[in-house]
N, CA, C and O of each residue as an XYZ file, in Angstrom:
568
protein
N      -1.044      6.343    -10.423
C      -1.395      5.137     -9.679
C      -2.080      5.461     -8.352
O      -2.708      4.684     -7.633
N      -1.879      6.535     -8.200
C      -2.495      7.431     -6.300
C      -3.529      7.850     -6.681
O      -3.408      8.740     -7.522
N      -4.901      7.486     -6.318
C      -6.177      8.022     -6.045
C      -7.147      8.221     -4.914
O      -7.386      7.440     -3.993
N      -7.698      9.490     -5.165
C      -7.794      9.845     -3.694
C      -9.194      8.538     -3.548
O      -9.377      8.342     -2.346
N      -9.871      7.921     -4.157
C     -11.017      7.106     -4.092
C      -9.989      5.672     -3.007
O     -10.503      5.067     -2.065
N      -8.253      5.408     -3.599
C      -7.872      4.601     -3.049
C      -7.387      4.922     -1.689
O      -6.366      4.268     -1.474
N      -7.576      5.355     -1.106
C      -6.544      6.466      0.038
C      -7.549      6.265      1.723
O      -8.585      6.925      1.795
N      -7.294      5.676      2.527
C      -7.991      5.872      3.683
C      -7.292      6.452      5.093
O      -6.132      6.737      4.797
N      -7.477      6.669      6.164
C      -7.011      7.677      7.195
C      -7.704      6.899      8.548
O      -8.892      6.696      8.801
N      -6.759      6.629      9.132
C      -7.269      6.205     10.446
C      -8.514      4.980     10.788
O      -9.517      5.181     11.473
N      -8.121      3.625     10.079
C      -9.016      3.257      9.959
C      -8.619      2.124     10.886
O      -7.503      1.615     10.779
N      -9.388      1.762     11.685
C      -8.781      0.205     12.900
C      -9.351     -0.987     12.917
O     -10.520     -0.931     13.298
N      -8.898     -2.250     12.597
C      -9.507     -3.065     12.000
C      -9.241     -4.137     13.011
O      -8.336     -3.803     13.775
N      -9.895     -5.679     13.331
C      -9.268     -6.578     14.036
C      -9.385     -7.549     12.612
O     -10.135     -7.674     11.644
N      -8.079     -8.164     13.183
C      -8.251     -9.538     12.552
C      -6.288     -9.486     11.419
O      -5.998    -10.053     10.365
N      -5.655     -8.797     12.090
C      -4.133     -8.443     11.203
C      -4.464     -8.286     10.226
O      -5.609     -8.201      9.783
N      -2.979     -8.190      9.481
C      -2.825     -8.231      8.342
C      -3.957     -8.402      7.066
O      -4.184     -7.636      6.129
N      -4.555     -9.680      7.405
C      -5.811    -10.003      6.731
C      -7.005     -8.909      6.249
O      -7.635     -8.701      5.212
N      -6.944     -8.297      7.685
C      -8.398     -7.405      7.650
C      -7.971     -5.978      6.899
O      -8.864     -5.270      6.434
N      -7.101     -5.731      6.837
C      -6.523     -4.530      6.072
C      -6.506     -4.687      4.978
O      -6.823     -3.796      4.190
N      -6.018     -6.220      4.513
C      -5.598     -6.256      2.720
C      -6.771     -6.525      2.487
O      -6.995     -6.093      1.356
N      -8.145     -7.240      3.118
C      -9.779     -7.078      2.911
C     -10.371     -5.876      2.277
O     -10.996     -5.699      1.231
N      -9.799     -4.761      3.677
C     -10.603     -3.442      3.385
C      -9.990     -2.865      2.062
O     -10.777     -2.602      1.152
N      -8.260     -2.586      1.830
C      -7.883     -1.786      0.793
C      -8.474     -2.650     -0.755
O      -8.879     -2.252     -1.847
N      -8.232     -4.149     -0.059
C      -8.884     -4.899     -1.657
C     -10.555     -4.508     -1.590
O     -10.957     -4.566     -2.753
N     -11.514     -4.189     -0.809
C     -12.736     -4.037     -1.440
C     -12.812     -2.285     -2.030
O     -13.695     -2.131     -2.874
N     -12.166     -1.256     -1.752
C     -11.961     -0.103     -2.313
C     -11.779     -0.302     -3.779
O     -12.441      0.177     -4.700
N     -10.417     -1.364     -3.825
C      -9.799     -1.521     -5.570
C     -10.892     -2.328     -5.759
O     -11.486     -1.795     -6.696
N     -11.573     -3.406     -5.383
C     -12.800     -4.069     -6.498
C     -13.981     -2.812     -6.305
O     -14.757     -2.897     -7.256
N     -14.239     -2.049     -5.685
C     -15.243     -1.332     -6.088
C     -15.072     -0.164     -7.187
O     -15.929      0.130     -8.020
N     -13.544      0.577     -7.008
C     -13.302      0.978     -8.306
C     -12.812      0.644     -9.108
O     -12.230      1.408     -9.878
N     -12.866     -1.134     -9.308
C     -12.735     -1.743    -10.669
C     -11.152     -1.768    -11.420
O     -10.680     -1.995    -12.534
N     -10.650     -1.360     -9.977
C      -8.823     -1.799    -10.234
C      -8.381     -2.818    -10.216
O      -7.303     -3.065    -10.757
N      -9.207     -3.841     -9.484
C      -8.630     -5.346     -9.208
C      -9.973     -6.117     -8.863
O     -10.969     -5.607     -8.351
N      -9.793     -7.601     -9.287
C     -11.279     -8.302     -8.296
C     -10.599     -9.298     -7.543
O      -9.386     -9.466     -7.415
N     -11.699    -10.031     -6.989
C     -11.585    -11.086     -5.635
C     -10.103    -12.235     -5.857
O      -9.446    -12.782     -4.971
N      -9.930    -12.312     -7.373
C      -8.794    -13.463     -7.334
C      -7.369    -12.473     -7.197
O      -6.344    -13.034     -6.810
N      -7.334    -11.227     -7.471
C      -5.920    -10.650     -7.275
C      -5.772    -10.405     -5.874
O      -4.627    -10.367     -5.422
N      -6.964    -10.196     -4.950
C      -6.784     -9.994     -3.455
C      -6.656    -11.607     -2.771
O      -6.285    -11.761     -1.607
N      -7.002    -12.708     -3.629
C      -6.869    -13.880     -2.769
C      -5.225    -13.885     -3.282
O      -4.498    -14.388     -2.426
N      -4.747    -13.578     -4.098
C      -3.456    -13.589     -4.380
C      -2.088    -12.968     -3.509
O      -0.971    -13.362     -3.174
N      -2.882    -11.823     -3.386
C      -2.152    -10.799     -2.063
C      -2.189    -11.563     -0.970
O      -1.134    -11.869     -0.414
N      -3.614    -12.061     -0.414
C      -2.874    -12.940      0.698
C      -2.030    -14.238      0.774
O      -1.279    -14.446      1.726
N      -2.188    -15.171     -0.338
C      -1.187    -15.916     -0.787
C       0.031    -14.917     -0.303
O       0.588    -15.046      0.787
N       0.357    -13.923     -1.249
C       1.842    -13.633     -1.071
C       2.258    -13.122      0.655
O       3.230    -13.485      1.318
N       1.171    -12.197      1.040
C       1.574    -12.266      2.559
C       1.880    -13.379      3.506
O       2.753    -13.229      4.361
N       1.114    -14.638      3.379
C       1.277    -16.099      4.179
C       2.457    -16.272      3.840
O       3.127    -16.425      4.861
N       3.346    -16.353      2.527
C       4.261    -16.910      2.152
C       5.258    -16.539      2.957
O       6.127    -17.282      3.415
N       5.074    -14.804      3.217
C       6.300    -13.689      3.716
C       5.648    -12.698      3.785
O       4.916    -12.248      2.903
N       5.940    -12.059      5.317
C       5.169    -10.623      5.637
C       5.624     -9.843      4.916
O       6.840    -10.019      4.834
N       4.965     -8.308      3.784
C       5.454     -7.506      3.259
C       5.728     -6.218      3.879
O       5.846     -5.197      3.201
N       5.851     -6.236      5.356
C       6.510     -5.250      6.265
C       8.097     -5.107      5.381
O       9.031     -5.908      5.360
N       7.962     -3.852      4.741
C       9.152     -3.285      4.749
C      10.368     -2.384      5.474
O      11.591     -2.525      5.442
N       9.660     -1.571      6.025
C      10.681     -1.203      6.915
C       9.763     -1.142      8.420
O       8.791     -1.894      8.488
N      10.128     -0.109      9.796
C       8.850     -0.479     10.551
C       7.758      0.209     10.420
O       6.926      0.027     11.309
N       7.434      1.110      9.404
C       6.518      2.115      9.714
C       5.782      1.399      7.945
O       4.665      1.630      7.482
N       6.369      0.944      7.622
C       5.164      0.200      5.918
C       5.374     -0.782      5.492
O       6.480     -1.235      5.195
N       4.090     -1.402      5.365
C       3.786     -2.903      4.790
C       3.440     -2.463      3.181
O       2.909     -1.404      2.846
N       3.869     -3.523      2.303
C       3.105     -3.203      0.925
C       2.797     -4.306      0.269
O       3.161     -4.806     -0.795
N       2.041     -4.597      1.123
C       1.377     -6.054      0.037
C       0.821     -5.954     -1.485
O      -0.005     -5.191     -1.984
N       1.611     -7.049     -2.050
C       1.084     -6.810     -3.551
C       1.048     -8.582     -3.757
O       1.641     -9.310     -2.960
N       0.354     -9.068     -4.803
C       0.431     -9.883     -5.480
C       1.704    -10.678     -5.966
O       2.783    -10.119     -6.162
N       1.478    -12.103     -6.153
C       2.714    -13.147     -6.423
C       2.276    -13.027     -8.111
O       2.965    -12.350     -8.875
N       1.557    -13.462     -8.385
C       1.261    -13.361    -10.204
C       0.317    -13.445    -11.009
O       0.283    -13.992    -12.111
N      -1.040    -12.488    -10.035
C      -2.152    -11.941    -10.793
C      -1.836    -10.835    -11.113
O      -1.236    -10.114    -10.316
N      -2.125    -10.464    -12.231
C      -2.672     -9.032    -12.524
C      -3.775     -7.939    -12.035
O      -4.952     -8.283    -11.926
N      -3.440     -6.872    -11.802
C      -4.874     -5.641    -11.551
C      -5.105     -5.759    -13.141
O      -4.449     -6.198    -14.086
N      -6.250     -5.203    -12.980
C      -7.478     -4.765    -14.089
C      -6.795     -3.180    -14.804
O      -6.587     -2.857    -15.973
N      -6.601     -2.490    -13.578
C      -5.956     -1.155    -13.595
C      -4.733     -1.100    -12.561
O      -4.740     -1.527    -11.407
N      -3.535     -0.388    -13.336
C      -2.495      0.079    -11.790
C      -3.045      0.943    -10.759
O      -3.918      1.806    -10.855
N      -2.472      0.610     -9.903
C      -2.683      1.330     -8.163
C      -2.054      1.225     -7.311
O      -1.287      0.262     -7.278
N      -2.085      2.154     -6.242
C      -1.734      1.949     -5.124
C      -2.451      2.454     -4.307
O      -2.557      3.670     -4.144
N      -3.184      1.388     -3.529
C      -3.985      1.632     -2.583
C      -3.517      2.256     -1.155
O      -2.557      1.628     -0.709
N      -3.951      3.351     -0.301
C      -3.060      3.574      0.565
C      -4.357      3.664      1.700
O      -5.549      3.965      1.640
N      -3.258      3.157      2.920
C      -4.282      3.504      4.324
C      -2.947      4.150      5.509
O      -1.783      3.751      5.474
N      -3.376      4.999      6.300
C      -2.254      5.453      6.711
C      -2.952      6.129      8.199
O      -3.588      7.180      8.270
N      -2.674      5.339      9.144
C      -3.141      5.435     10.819
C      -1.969      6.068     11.720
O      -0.822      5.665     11.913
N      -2.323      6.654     11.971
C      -1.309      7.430     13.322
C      -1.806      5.974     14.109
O      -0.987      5.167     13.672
N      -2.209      5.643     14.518
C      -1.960      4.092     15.792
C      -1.141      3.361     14.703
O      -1.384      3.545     13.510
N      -0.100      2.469     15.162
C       0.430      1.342     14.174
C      -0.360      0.308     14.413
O      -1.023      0.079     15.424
N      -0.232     -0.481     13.161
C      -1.107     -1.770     13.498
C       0.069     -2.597     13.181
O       0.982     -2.230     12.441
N      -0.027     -4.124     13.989
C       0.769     -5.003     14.039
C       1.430     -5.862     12.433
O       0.675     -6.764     12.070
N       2.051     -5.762     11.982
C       2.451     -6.476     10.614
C       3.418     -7.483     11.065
O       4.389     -7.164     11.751
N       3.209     -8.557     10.741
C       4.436     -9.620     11.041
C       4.913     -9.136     12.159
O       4.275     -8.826     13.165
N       6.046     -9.074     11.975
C       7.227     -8.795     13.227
C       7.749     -7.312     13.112
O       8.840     -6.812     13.386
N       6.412     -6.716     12.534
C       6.715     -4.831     12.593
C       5.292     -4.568     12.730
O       4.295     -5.199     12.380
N       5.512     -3.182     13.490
C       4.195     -2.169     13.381
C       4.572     -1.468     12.762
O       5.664     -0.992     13.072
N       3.801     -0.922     11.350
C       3.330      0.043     10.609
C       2.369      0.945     10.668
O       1.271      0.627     11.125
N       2.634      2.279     10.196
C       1.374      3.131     10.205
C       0.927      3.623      8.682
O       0.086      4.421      8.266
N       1.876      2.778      8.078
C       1.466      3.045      6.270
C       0.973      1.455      5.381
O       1.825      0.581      5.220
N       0.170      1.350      5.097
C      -0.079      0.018      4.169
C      -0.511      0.402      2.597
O      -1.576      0.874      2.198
N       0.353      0.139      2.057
C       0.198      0.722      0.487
C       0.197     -0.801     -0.396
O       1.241     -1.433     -0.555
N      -1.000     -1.222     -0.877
C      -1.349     -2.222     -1.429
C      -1.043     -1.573     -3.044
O      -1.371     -0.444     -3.407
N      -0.359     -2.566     -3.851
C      -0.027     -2.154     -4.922
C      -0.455     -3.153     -5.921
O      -0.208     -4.359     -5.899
N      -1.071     -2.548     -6.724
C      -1.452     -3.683     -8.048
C      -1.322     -3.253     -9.543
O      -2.049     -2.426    -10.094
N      -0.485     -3.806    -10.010
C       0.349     -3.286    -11.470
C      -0.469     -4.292    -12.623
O      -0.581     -5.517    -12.584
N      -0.861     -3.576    -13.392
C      -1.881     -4.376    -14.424
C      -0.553     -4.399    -15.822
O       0.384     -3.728    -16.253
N      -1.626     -6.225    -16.183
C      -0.301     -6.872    -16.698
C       0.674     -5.702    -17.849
O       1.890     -5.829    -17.712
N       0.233     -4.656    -18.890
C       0.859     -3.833    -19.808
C       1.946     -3.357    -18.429
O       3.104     -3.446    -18.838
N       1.912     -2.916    -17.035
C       2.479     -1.743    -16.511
C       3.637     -2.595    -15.604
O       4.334     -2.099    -14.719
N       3.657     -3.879    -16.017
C       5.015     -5.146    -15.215
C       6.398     -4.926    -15.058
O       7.318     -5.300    -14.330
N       6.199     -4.190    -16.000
C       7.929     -3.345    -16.417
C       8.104     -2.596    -15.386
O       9.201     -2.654    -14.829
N       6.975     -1.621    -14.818
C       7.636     -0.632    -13.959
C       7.739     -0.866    -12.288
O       8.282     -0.220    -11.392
N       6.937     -2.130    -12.318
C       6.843     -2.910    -10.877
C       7.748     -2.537     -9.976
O       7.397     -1.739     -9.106
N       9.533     -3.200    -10.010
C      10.493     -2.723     -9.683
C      10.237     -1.540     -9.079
O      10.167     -1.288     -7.876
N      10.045     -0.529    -10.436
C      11.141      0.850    -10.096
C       9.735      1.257     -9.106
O       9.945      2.107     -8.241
N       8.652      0.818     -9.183
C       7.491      1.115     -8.196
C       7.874      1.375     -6.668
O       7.876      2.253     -5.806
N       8.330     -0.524     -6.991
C       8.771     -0.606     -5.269
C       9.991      0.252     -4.859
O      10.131      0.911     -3.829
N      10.639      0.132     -5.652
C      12.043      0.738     -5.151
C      11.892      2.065     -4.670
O      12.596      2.525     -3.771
N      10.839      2.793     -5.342
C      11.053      4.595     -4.608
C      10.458      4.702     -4.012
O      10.553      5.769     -3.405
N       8.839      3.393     -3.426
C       8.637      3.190     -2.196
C       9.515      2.775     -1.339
O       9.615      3.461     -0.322
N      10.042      2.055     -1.414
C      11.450      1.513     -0.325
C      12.010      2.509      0.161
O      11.827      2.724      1.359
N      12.857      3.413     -0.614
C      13.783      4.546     -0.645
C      12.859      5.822      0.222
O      13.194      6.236      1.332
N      11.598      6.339     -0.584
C      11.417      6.887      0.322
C      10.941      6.719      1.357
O      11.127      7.761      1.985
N      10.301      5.868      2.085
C      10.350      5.191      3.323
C      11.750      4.795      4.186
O      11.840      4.805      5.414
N      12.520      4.542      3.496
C      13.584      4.806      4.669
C      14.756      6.189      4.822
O      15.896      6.365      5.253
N      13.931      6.789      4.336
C      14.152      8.358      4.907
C      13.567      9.116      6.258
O      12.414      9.538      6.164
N      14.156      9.290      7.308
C      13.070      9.707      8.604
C      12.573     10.957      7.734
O      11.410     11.202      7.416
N      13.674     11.661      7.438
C      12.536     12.849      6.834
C      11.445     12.746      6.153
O      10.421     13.192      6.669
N      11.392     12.253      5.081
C      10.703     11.120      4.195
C       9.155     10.892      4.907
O       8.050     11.352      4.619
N       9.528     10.148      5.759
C       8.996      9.577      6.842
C       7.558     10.323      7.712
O       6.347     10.138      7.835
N       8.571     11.202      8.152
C       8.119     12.069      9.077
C       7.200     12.977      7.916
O       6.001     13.146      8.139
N       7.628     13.362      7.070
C       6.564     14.280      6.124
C       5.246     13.150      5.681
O       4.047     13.425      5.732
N       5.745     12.058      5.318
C       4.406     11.424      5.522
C       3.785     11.382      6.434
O       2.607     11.720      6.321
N       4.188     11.043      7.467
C       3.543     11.059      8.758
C       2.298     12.241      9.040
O       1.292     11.983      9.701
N       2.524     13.330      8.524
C       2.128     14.646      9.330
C       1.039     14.942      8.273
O       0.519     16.056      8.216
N       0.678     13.874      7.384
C      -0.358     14.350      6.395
C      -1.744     13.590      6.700
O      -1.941     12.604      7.410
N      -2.698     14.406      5.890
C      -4.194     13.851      6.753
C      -4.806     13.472      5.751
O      -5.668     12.593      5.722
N      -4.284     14.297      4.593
C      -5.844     14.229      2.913
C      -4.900     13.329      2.191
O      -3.741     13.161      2.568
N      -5.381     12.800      1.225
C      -5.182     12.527      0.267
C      -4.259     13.703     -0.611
O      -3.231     13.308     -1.160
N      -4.549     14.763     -0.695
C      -3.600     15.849     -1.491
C      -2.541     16.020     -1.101
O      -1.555     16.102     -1.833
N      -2.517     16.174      0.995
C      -0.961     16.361      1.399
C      -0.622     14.869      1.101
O       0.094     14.931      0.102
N      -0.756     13.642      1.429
C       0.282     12.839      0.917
C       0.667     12.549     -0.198
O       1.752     11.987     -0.349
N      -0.359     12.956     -1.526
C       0.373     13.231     -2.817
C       1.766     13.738     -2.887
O       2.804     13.136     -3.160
N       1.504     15.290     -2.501
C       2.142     16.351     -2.439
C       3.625     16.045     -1.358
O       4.592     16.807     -1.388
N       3.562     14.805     -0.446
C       4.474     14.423      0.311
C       5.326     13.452     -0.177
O       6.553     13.481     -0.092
N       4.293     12.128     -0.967
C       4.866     11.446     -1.409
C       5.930     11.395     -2.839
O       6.922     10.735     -3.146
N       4.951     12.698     -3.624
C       6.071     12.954     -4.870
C       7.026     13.781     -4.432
O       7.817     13.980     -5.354
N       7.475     14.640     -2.978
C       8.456     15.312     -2.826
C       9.290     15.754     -3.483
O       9.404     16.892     -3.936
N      10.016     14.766     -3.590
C      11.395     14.294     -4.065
C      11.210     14.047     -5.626
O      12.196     14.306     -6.315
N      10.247     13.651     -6.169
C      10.158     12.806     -7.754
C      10.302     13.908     -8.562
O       9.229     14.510     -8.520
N      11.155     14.534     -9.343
C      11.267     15.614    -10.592
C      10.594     15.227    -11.452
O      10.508     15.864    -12.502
């Protein structure tokens, strides 16, 4: 679901929340993971309820469109940018295409989990490419 085509680094945007789930949604419609109605969907689900999960990651995903293809789009700034009533420095936009619904859950959940690990955390933190946060984010996954 991690591709380095989805993956950005230090990128500063105005306009909240909005302008982020813009940029990671025009990455996934350009590589044909998702189009314009699953990103108007994502912001539906953000208006409803900020997807700030803990303070350091937001993960906006969709209320009940489908991606084209699964993903997870990632952008990841040493500055935090403002999310609801948290600053984050991780935004991992996730879009599960309708066959892959089953694993949605267990998706979020070992995002959750490992995000509220400082160690966890902190090893994400300290990565720049696309390969170290692979290599950070499966840590833990056997």
């Amino acid at each position: 679901m991690l591709q380095p085509e989805l993956f950005a680094r230090n990128v500063q945007l105005q306009g909240g929340p909005d302008a982020y789930i813009d940029y990671l949604g025009s990455l996934c419609i350009a590589g044909e993971f998702a189009d314009e109605d699953f990103i108007r969907d994502v912001h539906l689900r953000e208006r409803i309820s900020s997807t700030a999960f803990t303070e350091r990651l937001a993960i906006p995903h969709s209320i009940d469109t489908y991606a084209a293809r699964s993903f997870i789009a990632v952008l990841h700034n040493d500055t935090s940018i403002p999310w609801g009533r948290h600053d984050v420095n991780f935004v991992l936009l996730i879009g599960i295409a309708r066959e892959d619904m089953g694993y949605f859950r267990d998706v979020l959940d070992i995002i959750i989990e490992l995000f509220s690990s400082v160690d966890d955390t902190m090893r994400l933190m300290q990565t720049d490419t696309f390969e170290e946060f692979l290599r950070a984010f499966t840590h833990d996954l056997g």
